[in-house]
C-alpha positions in Angstrom: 0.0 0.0 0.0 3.2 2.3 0.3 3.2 1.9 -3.6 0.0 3.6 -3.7 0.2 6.4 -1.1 3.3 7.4 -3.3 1.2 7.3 -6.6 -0.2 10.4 -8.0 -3.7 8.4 -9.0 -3.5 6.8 -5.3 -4.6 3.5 -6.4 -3.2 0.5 -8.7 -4.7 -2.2 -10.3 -2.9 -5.4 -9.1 -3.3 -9.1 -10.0 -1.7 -12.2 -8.0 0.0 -14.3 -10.0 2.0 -17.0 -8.2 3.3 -17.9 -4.2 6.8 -18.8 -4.7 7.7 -19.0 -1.4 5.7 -19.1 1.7 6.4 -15.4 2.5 6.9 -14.1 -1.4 4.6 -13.6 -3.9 4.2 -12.5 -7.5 2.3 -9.4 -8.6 1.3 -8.2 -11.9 0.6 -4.6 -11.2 -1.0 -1.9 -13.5 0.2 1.8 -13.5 -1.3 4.9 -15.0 1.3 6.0 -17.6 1.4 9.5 -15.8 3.4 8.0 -12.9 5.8 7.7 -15.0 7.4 4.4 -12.8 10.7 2.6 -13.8 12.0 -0.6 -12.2 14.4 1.4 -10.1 11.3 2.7 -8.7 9.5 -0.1 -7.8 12.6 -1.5 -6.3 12.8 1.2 -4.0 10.2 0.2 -2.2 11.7 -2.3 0.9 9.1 -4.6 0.1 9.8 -5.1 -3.2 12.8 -8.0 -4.1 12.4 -7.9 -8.1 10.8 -5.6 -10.4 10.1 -6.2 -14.4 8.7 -4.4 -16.7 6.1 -6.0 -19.4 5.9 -3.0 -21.8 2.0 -1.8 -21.9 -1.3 -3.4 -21.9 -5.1 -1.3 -22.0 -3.3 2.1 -22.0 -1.1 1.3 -18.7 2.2 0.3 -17.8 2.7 -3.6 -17.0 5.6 -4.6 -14.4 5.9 -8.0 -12.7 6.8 -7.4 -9.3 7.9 -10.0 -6.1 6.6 -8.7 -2.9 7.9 -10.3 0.8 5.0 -9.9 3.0 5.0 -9.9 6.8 4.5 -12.8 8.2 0.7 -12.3 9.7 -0.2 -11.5 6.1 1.6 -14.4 4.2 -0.4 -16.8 7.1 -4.1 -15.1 6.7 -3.8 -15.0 2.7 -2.4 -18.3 2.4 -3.3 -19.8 -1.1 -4.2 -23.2 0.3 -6.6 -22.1 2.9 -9.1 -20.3 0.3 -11.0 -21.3 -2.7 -12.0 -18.3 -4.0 -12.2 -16.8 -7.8 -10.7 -13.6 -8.1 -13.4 -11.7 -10.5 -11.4 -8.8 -11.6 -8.6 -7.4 -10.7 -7.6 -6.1 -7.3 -7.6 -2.2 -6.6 -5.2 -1.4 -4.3 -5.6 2.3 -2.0 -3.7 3.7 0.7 -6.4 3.0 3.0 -6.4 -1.2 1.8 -7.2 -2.9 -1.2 -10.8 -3.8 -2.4 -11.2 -7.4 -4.5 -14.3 -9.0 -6.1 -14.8 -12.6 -5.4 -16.5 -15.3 -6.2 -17.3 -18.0 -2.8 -18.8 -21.3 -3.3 -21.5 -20.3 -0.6 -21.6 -17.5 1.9 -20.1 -19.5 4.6 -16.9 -20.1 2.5 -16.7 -16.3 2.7 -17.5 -15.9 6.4 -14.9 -18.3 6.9 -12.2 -16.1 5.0 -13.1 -13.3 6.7 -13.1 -15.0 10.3 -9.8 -15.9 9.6 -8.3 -12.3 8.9 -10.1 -11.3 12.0 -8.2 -13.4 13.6 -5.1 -12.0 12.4 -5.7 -8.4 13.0 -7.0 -7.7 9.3 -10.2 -5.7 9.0 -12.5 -7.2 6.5 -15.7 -5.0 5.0 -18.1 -6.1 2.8 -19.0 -3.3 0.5 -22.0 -6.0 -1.2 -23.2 -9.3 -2.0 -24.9 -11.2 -4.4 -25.8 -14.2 -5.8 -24.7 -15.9 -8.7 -28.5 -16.5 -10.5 -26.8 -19.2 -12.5 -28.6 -22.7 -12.5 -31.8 -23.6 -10.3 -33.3 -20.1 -9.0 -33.6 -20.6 -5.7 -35.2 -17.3 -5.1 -37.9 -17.6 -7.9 -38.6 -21.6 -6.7 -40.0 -19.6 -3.4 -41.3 -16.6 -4.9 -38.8 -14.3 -2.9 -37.1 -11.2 -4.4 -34.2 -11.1 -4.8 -33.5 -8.6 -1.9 -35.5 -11.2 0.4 -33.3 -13.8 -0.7 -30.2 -11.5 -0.1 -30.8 -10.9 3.3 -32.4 -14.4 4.5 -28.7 -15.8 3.1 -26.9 -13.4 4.6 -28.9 -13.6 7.9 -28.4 -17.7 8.1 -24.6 -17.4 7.2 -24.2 -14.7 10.3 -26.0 -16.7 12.6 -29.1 -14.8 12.7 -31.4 -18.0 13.3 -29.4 -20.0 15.8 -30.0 -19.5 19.5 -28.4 -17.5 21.0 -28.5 -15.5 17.5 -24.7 -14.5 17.0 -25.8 -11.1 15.0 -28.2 -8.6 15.5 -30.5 -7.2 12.7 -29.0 -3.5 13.0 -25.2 -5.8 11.9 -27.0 -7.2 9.3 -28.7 -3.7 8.1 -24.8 -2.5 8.1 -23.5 -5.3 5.9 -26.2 -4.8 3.8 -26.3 -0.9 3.9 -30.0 -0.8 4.7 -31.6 0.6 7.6 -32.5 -1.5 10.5 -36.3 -1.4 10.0 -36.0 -1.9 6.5 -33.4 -5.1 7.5 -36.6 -6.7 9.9 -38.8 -6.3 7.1 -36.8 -7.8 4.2 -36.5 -10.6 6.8 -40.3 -10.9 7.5 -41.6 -10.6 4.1 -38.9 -13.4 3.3 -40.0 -15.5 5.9 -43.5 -15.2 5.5 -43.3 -16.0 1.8 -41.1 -19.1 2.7 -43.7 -20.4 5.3 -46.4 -19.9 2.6 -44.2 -21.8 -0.2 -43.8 -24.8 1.6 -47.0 -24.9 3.9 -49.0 -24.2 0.6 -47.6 -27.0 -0.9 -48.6 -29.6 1.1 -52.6 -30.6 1.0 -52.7 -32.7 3.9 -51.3 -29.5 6.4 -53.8 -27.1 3.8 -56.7 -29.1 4.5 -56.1 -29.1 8.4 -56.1 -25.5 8.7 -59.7 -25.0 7.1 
């Protein structure tokens, strides 16, 4: 993130390449042209162990950098303990670096961000969604897809277990929603699930006449 503060843009577009070591990695980085970077440069930077330049790709500047992380980091982000798709490419800030992913299920991401917590590494979620790719869970049970958004989110959090590990005004934050608009989503989504599955059954129907 020193490589951005110094940056006239602030930011960089970065993409991990390979671990060669359990404390090294390889970046691809992307720089604005206007920064006007040279390997030198980038190998000013105490983090930074190698440094190549890949000519130009999309209008920017293309080096191939080796970074030695700290320790705390190279143990949260190591490669074996996640599987998830990087979407794009990360955007790296002074402040941190945002990434899109793609998790098998939402517990898969709770779990990668329980573990940074546990390391001292502050994880936000900025938003979620669902992948509407195969069997449309939401439209099998007539939710919207809002509903469906925040009865997942709710279940991965722990909403529903007793004691409940998260409050609705945690899950309005995550979500960016108020916290009366967050106990509505989740009642309207439970009602219509209720009404999905008790309305398909005849036997229950017919006892409730």
């Amino acid at each position: 993130m020193s490589l951005a503060k110094s940056l006239e843009s602030n930011q960089f577009e970065c993409v991990h390449g390979l671990c060669l070591e359990h404390d090294s990695r390889v970046f691809v980085i992307y720089l604005e042209p206007m920064e006007d970077r040279s390997e030198d440069d980038l190998l000013a930077f105490d983090e930074v162990v190698e440094a190549t330049a890949l000519g130009r790709s999309s209008g920017k500047d293309v080096f191939q950098i080796t970074i030695e992380l700290e320790d705390i980091v190279s143990e949260a982000f190591a490669p074996e303990r996640f599987t998830a798709t990087q979407m794009e490419p990360t955007v790296v800030t002074p402040e941190g670096w945002y990434e899109k992913k793609l998790f098998q299920n939402y517990n898969a991401f709770n779990g990668m961000r329980t573990r940074c917590e546990e390391y001292g590494i502050e994880v936000e979620l900025v938003s979620i969604s669902q992948n509407q790719s195969g069997d449309d869970e939401s439209s099998q049970y007539g939710l919207t897809d809002r509903q469906h958004e925040a009865l997942t989110l709710a279940i991965g959090r722990g909403y529903y277990e007793s004691p409940r590990q998260v409050s609705t005004e945690e899950l309005a934050e995550e979500m960016g929603i108020s916290q009366p608009s967050m106990s509505s989503l989740l009642r309207r989504g439970e009602r219509q699930l209720l009404t999905s599955a008790l309305g398909s059954q005849p036997q229950i129907d017919s006892l409730s006449r």
